[in-house]
C-alpha positions as CSV (number, residue, x, y, z in Angstrom):
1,X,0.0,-31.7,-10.6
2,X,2.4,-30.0,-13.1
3,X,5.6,-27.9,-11.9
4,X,7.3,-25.7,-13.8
5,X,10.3,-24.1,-13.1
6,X,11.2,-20.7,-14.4
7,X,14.4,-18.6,-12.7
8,X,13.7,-18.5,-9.2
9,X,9.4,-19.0,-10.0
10,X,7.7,-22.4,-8.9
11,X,4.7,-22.6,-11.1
12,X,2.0,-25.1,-9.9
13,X,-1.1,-26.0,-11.8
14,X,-3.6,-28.9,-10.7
15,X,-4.2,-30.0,-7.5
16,X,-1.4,-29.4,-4.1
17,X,-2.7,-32.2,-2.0
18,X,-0.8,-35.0,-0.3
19,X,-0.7,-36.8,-3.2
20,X,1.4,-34.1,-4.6
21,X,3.3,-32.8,-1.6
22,X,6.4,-34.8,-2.3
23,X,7.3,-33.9,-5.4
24,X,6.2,-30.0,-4.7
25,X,8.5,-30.2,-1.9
26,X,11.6,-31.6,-4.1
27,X,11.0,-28.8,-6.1
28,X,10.6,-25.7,-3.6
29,X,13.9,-27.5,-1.8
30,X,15.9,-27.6,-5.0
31,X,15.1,-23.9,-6.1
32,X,16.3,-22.4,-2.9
33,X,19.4,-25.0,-2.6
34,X,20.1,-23.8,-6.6
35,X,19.6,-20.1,-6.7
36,X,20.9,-17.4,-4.7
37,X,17.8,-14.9,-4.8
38,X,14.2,-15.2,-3.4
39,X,12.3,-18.2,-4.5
40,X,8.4,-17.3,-5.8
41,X,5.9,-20.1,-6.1
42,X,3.2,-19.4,-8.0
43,X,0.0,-21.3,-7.2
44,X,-2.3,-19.3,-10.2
45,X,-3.1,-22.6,-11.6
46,X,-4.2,-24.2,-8.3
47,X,-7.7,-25.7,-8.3
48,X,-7.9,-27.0,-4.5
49,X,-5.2,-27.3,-1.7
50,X,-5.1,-29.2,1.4
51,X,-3.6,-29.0,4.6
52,X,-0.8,-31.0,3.4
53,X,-0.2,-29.1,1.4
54,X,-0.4,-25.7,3.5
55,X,2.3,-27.4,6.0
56,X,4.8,-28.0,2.5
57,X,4.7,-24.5,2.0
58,X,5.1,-23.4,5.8
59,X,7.7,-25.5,6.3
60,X,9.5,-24.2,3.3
61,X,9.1,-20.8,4.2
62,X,10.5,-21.5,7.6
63,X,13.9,-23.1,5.6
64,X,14.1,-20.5,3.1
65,X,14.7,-17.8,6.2
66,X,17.0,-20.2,7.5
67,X,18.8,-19.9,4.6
68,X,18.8,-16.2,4.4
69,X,16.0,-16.5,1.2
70,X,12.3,-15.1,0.9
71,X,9.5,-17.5,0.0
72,X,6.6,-16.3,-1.3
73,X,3.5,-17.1,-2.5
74,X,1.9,-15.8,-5.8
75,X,-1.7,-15.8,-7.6
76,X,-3.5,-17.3,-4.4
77,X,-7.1,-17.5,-5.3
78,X,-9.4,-17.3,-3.4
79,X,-10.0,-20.9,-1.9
80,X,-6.2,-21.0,-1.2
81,X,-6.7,-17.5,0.7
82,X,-9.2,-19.0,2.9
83,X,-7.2,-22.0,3.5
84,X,-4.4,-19.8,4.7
85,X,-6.4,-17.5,6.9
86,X,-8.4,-21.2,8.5
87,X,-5.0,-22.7,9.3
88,X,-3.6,-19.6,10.6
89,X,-0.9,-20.0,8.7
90,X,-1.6,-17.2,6.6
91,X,0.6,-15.4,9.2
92,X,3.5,-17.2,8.3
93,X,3.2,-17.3,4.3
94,X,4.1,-14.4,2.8
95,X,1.4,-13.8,0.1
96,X,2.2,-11.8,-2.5
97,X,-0.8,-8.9,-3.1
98,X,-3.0,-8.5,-6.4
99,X,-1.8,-6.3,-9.1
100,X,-4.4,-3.5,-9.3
101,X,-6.0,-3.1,-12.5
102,X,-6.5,0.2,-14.2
């Protein structure tokens, strides 16, 4: 798994499973601790996701309200959609929609 940081933007390419949970979480936890706007994480470059995984990002979602921030995700294909919409948890993600193309 490779994070990037860029602003308030979490990039992720690789696989988000528990083996890289930990360090995702570190990350999502030290953008919203070290910026004072909405955090984005942008899972474009994602090639599978666990549930793991899904639970990092709910749980982070959960502490960026607390904090009075916005969490949300970006470039969910389409695997990651279903995985979302399966765990249910797709009601408490905010998932940012498709750009439409002209």
């Amino acid at each position: 798994m490779e994070i990037i940081t860029d602003g308030p933007i979490l990039l992720l390419d690789g696989d988000f499973d528990v083996r890289s949970t930990w360090e995702v979480r570190t990350a999502i936890y030290d953008l919203l601790e070290g910026h004072d706007q909405d955090v984005v994480v942008d899972l474009t470059g994602v090639t599978t996701i666990d549930m793991t995984a899904l639970k990092v990002l709910a749980v982070a979602t959960r502490q960026a309200t607390r904090s009075g921030h916005h969490l949300t995700l970006r470039g969910c294909n389409s695997a990651v959609r279903r995985m979302l919409h399966l765990s249910r948890l797709s009601r408490f993600v905010a998932v940012e929609r498709a750009a439409a193309t002209a």
